[in-house]
C-alpha positions in Angstrom: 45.0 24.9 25.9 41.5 23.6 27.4 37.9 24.0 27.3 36.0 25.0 30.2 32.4 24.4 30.8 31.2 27.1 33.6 27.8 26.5 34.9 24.9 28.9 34.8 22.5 28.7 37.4 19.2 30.5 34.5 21.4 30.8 31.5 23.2 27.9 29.1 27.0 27.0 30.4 29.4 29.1 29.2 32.0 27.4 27.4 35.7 29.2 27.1 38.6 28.3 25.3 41.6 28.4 27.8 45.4 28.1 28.3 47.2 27.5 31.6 50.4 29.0 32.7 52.9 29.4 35.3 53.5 32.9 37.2 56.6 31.7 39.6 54.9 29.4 41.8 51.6 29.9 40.6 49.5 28.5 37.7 47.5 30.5 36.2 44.9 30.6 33.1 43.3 33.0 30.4 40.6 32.9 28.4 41.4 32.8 24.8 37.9 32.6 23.2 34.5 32.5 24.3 32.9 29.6 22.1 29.6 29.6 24.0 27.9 30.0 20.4 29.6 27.4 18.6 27.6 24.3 17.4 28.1 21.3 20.2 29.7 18.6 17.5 32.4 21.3 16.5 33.1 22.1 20.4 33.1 18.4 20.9 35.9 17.6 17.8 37.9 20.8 19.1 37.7 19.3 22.5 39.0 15.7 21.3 41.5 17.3 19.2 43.4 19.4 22.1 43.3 16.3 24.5 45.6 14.8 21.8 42.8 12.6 19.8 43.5 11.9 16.2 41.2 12.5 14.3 40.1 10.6 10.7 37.5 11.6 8.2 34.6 9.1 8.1 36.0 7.2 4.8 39.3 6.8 6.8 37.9 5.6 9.8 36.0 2.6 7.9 35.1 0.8 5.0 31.6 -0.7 4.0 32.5 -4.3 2.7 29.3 -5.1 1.3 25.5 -4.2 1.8 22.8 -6.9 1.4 18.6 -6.1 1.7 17.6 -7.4 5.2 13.9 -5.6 5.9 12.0 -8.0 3.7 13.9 -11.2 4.6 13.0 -10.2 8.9 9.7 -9.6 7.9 8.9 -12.9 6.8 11.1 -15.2 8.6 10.0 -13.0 12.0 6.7 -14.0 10.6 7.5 -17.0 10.5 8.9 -17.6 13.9 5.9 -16.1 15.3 3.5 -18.4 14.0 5.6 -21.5 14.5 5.7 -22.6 11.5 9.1 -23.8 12.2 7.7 -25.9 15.6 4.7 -27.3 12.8 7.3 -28.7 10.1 9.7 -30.1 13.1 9.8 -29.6 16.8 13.3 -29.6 17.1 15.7 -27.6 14.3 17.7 -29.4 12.2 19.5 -28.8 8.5 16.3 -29.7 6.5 14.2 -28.0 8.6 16.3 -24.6 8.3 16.1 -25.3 4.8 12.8 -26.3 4.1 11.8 -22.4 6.3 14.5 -20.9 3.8 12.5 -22.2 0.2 9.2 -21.1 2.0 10.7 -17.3 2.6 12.2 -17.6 -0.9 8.7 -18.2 -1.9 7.5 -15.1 -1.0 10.9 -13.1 -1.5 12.2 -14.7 -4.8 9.7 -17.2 -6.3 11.8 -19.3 -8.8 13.4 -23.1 -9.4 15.7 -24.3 -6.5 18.8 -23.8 -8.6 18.3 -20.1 -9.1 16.8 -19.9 -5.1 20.6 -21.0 -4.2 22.0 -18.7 -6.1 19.8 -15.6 -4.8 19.4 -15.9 -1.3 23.1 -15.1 -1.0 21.8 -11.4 -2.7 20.4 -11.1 0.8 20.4 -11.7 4.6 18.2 -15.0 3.9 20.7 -17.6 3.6 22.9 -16.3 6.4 20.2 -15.8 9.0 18.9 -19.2 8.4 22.9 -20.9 8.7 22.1 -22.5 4.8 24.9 -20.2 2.7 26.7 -23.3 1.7 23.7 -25.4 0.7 23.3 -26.1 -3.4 20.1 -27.3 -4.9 20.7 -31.1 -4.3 20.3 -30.4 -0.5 17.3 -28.9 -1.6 15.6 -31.8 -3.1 16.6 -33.7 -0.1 15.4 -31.5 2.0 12.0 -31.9 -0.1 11.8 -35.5 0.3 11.9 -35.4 4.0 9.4 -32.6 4.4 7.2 -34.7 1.7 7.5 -37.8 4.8 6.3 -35.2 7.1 2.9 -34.0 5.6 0.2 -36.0 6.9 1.7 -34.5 10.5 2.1 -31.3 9.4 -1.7 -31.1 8.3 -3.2 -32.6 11.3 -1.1 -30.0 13.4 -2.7 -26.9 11.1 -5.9 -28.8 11.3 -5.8 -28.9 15.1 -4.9 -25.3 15.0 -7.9 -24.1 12.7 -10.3 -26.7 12.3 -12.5 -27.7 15.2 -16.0 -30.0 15.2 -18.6 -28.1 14.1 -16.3 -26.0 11.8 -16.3 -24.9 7.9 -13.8 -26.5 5.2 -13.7 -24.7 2.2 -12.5 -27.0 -0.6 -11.7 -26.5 -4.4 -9.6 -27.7 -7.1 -7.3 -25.6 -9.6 -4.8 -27.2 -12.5 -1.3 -25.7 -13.2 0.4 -26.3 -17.0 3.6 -28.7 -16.7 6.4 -28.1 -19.2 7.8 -31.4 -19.9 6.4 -35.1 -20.6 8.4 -37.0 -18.0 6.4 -36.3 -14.4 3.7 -39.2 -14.3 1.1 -36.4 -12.8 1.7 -34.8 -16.0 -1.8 -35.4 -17.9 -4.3 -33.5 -21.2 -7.1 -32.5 -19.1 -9.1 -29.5 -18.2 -6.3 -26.5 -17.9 -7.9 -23.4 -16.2 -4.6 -21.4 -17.4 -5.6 -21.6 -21.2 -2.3 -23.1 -22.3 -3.4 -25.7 -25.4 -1.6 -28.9 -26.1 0.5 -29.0 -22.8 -0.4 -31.4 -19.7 -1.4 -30.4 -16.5 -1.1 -31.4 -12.9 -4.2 -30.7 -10.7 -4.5 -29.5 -7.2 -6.7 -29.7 -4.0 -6.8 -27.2 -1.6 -8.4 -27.3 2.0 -9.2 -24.0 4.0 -11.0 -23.2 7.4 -13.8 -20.6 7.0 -11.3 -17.8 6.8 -9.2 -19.0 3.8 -6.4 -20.2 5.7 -4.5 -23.4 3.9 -4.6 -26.4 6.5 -3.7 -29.8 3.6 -3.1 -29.8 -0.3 -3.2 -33.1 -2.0 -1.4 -33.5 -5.9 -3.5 -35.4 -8.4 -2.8 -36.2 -12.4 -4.2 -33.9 -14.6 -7.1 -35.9 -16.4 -8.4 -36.2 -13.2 -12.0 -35.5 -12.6 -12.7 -33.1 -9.6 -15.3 -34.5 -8.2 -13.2 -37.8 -7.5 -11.2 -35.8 -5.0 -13.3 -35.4 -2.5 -13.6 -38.5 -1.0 -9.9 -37.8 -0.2 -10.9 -34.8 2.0 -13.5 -36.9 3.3 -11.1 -39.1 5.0 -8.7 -36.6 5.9 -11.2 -34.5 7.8 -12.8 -37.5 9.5 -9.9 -40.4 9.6 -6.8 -37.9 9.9 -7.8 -34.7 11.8 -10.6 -36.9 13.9 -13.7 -34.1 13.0 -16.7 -35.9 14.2 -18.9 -33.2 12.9 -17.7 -30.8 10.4 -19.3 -28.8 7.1 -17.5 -29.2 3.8 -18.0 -26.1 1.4 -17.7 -27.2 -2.1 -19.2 -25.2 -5.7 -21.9 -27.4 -7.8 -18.6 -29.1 -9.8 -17.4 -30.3 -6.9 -20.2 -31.9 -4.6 -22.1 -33.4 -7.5 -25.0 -35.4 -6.2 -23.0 -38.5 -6.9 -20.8 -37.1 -4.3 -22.9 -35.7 -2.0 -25.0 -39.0 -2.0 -21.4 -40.3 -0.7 -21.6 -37.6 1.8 -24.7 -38.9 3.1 -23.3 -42.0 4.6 -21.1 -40.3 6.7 -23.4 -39.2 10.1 -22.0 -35.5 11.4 -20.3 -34.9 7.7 -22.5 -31.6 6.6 -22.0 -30.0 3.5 -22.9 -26.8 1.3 -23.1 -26.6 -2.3 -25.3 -25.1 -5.3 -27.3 -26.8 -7.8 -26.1 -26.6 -11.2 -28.3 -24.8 -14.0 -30.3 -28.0 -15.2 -31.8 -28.4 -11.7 -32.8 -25.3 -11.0 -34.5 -25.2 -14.6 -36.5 -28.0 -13.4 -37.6 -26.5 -10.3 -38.9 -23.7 -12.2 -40.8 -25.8 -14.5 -42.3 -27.3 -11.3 -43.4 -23.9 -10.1 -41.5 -24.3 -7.2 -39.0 -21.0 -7.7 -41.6 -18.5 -8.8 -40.8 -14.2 -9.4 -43.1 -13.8 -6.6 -41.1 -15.3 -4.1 -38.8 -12.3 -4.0 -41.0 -9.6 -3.8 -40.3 -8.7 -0.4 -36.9 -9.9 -0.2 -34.2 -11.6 -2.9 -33.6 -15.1 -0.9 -36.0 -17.7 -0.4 -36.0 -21.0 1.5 -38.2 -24.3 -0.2 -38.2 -27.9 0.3 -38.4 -30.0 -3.1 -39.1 -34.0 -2.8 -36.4 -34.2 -5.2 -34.0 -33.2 -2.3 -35.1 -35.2 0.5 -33.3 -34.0 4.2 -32.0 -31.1 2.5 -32.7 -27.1 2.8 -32.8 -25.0 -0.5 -32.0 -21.4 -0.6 -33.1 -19.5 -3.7 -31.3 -16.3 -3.9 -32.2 -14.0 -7.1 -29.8 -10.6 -7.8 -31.6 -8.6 -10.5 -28.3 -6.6 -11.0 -27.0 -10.3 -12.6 -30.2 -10.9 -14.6 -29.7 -7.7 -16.3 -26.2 -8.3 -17.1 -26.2 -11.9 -18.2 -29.3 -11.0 -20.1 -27.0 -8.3 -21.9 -24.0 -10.8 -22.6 -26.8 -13.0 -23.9 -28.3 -11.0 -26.3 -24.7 -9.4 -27.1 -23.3 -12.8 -28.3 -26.9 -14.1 -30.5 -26.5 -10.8 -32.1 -22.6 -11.4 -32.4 -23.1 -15.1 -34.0 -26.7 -14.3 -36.2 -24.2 -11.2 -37.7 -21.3 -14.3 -38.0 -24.3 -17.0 -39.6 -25.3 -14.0 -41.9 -22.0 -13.5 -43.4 -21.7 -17.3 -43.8 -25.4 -17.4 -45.7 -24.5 -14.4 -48.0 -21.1 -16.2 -49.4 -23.2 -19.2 -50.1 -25.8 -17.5 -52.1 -23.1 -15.9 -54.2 -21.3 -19.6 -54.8 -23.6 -20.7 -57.5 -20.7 -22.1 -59.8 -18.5 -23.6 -57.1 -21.1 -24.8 -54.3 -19.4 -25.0 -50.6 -20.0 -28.8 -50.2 -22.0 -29.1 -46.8 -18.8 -30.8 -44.7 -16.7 -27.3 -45.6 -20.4 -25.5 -44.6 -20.6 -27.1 -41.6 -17.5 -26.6 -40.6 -17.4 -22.6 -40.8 -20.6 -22.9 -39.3 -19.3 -24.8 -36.3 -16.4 -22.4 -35.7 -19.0 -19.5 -35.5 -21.3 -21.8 -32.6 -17.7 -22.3 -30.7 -17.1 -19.3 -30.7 -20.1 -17.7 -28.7 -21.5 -20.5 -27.0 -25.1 -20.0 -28.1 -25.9 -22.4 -30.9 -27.9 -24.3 -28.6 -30.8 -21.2 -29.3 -30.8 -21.7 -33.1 -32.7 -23.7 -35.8 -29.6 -24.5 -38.7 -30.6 -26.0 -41.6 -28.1 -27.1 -43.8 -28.1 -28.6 -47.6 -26.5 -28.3 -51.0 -25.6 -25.1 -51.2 -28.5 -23.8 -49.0 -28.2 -22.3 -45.4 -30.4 -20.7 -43.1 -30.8 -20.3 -39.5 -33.2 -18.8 -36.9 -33.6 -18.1 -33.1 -35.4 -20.7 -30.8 -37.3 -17.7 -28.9 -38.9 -20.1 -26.5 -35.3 -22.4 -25.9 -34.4 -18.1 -24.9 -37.2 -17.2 -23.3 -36.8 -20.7 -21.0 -33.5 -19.7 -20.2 -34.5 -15.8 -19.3 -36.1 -17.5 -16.4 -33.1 -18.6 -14.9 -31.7 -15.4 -15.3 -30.1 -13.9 -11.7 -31.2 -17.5 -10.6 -29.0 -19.6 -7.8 -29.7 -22.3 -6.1 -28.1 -23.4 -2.2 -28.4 -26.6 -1.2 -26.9 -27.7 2.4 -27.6 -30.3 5.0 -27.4 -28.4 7.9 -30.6 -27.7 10.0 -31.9 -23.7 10.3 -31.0 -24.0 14.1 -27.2 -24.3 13.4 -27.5 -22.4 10.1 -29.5 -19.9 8.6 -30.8 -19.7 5.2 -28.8 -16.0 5.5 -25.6 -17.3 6.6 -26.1 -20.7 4.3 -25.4 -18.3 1.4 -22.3 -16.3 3.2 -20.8 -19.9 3.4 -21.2 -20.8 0.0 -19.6 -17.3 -1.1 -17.1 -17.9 1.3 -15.6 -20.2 -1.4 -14.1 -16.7 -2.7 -10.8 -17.2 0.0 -9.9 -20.3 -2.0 -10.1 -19.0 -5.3 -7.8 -16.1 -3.6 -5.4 -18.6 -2.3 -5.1 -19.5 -6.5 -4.8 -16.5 -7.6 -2.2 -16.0 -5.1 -0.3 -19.1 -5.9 -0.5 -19.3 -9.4 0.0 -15.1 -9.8 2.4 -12.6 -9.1 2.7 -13.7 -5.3 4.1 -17.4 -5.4 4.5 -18.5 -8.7 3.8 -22.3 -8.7 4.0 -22.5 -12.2 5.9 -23.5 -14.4 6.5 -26.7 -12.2 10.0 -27.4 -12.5 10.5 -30.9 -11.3 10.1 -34.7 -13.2 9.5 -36.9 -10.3 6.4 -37.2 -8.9 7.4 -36.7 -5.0 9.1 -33.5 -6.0 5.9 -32.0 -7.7 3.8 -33.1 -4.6 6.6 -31.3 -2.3 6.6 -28.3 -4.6 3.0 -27.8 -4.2 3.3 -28.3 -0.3 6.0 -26.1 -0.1 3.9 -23.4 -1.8 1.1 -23.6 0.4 3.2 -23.3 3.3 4.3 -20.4 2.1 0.9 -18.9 1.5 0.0 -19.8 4.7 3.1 -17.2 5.8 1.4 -14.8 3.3 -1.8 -15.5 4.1 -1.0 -13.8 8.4 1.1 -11.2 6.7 -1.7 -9.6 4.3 -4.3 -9.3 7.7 -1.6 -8.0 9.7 -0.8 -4.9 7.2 -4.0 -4.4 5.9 -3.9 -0.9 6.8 -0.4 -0.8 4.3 -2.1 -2.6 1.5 -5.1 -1.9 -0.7 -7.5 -3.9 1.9 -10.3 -3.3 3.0 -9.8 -4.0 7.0 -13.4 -3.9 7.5 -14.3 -6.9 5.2 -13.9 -9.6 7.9 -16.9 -8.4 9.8 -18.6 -7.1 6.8 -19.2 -10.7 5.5 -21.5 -11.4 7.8 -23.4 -8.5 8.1 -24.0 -7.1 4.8 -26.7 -8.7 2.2 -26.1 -12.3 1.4 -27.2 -12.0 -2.0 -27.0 -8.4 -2.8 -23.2 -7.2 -4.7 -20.7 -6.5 -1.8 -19.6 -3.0 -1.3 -16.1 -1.7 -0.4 -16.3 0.0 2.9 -16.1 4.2 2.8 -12.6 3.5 5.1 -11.1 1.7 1.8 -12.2 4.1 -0.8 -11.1 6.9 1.1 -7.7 5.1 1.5 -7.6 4.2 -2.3 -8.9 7.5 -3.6 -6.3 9.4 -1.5 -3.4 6.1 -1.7 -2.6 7.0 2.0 -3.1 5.6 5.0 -4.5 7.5 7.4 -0.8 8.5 9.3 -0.1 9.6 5.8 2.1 6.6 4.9 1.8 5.8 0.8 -0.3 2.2 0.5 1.3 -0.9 -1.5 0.3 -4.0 -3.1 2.0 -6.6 -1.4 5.0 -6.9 -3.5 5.6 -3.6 -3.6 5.7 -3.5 0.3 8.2 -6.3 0.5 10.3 -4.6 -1.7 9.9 -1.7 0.2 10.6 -3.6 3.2 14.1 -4.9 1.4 15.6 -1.2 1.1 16.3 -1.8 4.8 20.1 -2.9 4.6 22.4 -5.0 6.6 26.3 -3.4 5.9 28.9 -5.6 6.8 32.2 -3.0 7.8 35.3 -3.3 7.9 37.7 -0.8 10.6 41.1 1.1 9.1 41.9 2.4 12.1 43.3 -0.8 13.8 45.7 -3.6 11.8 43.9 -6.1 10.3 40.4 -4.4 10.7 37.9 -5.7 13.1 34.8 -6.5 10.8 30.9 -5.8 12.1 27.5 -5.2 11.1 24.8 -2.0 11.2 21.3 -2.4 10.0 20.1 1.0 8.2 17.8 3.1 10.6 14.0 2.5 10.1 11.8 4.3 7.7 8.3 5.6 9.0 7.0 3.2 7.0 9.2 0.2 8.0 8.6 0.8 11.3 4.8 0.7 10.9 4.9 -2.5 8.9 7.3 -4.5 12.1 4.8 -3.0 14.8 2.0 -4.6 12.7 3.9 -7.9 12.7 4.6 -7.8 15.8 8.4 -7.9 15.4 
């Protein structure tokens, strides 16, 4: 028995079920069953099964071995390879290279210490693709130490890609907690995470205009940030070879002991803000005056207190009405607090508080809210009373909504407009913490004793932020993003609150993209991402088995995400 397949010149082939024979010296055949109708897969196995095929079930024919998430792990190391990362840490690959490129994707994949990152890049396709399955977490501190070496290179290269003359540096210092005594960086100073009685390390990170990393320098914790910049100062100028370039830095930063420092350095520009004393006195001067924003809420004056420099007043009536709020809501808060306090000491007329036990109560109550600077205390045996400094409050209403930019640069290269978009522009740093020290990277807790292997750590993180830094603008339009911000920045109102874009709300409101894909966070995409799997299989149907691999078919939305990254 056979099938046939007889053409049809309008019509489908017809496809019969035949068997031959022999009439004397003739062969001849006869049609058995006409299986035109049948599905084409059951034709097919029929087919196979007469021509003397043997046929298996699926579980018979192979075996699945194991099955490791792969999507995530190409995504960033395709990443990765696209932005030459890899060419940046070392021209030429070699074992610490590989491994230094596998701690930065286990940054983004796996944040954890290096022990624990040996043990769970072997739950996916990381360790083999980057050749490092046998490595343990000695040849990870190695490898640290000889990427540590390589970082005043590896800075001037992402300089040279991202920072040209004439260019903005964004600059700004966080602190992470340290668990341990024995790192020397390890020192009580001001911790921005809010974890009392444990040490801190402190941190400098330097951005081009857009918020990408280009150098990170470690300092001790009681380390003052203001002290740092001259480091940056030297980098940009000494190291990178800027002859002109703008360093954006908030009012703790470029103090004016600081920006005096600045000063003797020709082509070194600079933005900042003045800090809340200053611009008090230049209210008191009658130099900042309500009617310098009737027409519009940013103002440029000159001051001879600020010789050779521009000063942009910018005043946002949305934030005088809510720090005015908060104000009143916290003298309310403590005079309710001071209250409480007098009424238990005009009941104690046997047993007097002793004024050391008053003042201390009262002095909790002042911590607490932060406004004991507007009231008149007056304390004695067993007497207290208190009242408002309405003109201290009505001095500070005037600052209300109130900042203050000052920069060096000249109207022609910079206007008073974009001056401000500068100084905001300080917001991409402050997203490169939240990103290192959140959910994303995790640089904390710091794991290592030696100081070398903190300063590595911290390098090692802002590589990888770098990585995650391309990824998030190439799939904004899978992420809550707004993908029209980049150009909104310097169009909308300097001084006014930024808006979302209607694209973004839309895409929020609906959480769909607009092919009807579901949006992520960033996390959530990557894990996404890793439900693409990599099965290692394993043949019956031959002795021994041949062994190979087959990478689960794309979803919709994993294919989206590699045409965006360009993989």
């Amino acid at each position: 028995m056979y099938i046939e397949i007889i053409p049809n010149r309008t019509s489908p082939p017809t496809i019969l079920l035949r068997e031959s024979y022999r009439d004397g010296s003739q062969v001849r055949k006869r049609t058995l069953a006409n299986l035109t109708h049948w599905p084409a897969e059951v034709v097919t196995t029929l087919q196979r099964t007469l021509q003397g095929e043997r046929l298996v079930g699926l579980n018979d024919a192979f075996q699945i071995l194991r099955s490791l998430p792969h999507g995530h792990v190409e995504a960033v190391l395709g990443t990765i390879k696209r932005l030459g990362v890899d060419t940046l840490i070392a021209a030429k690959r070699c074992r610490e290279r590989d491994l230094v490129l596998a701690m930065i994707a286990a940054r983004l994949l796996h944040p954890c210490s290096k022990l624990a990152t040996t043990r769970l890049w072997h739950t996916t396709t990381l360790a083999e693709a980057l050749g490092v399955a046998d490595a343990d977490e000695d040849d990870l501190y190695a490898a640290m130490d000889w990427l540590l070496a390589r970082q005043a290179r590896l800075e001037k290269k992402l300089a040279a890609r991202h920072l040209t003359n004439g260019a903005h540096a964004l600059y700004d210092v966080t602190s992470s907690y340290y668990e341990g005594r024995k790192c020397p960086l390890a020192r009580f100073g001001y911790d921005r995470d809010g974890k009392k009685g444990r040490p801190i390390i402190v941190y400098g990170l330097l951005t081009d205009h857009a918020g990408r990393p280009v150098a990170v320098e470690t300092y001790a914790g009681n380390t003052a940030d203001p002290t740092t910049v001259p480091d940056q100062v030297r980098k940009l100028r000494q190291r990178f070879g800027l002859t002109h370039v703008v360093l954006v830095g908030d009012r703790g930063m470029l103090t004016q002991t600081q920006i005096d420092t600045l000063k003797r350095y020709p082509g070194l520009g600079w933005i900042a803000a003045l800090r809340a004393p200053a611009i008090r006195a230049l209210v008191e001067e009658d130099r900042i005056a309500p009617s310098l924003f009737d027409q519009h809420p940013l103002a440029e004056i000159v001051s001879p207190d600020y010789p050779g420099e521009r000063l942009v007043v910018c005043y946002n009536p949305l934030l005088a009405a809510e720090r005015q709020r908060k104000r009143e809501a916290w003298l309310v808060a403590t005079e309710q607090a001071l209250q409480k306090i007098a009424r238990a000491v005009a009941r104690r007329t046997k047993t007097p508080l002793a004024p050391g036990e008053l003042g201390t109560k009262v002095g909790k109550v002042l911590n607490r809210y932060k406004v004991g600077k507007h009231f008149t205390l007056t304390i004695a045996d067993n007497a207290f009373t208190f009242a408002r400094k309405e003109q201290a409050i009505q001095r500070e209403a005037l600052l209300d909504g109130l900042y203050v930019i000052r920069t060096s640069e000249p109207p022609e290269r910079l206007s008073a407009a974009d001056t401000v978009r500068s100084y905001k522009n300080l917001a991409r740093v402050e997203q490169a913490f939240r990103c290192l020290k959140g959910l994303d990277l995790l640089v904390r807790p710091i794991r290592h004793w030696d100081e070398h292997r903190v300063r590595a750590h911290i390098l090692v993180c802002m590589l990888a932020y770098y990585v995650e830094w391309h990824m998030r603008q190439a799939l904004a339009p899978l992420l809550f993003e707004d993908e029209e911000l980049e150009g909104a920045r310097w169009r909308r109102d300097p001084v006014a609150p930024a808006q979302p874009s209607s694209a973004v709300q839309k895409k929020k409101s609906l959480r769909l993209t607009s092919d009807g894909l579901p949006i992520h966070s960033f996390q959530t995409l990557l894990a996404a991402l890793g439900t693409r799997c990599k099965n290692f299989c394993q043949s019956k149907a031959t002795p021994g088995g041949f062994t190979f691999t087959q990478l689960t078919t794309l979803t919709p939305l994993q294919q989206r995400a590699s045409q965006l990254l360009g993989l």
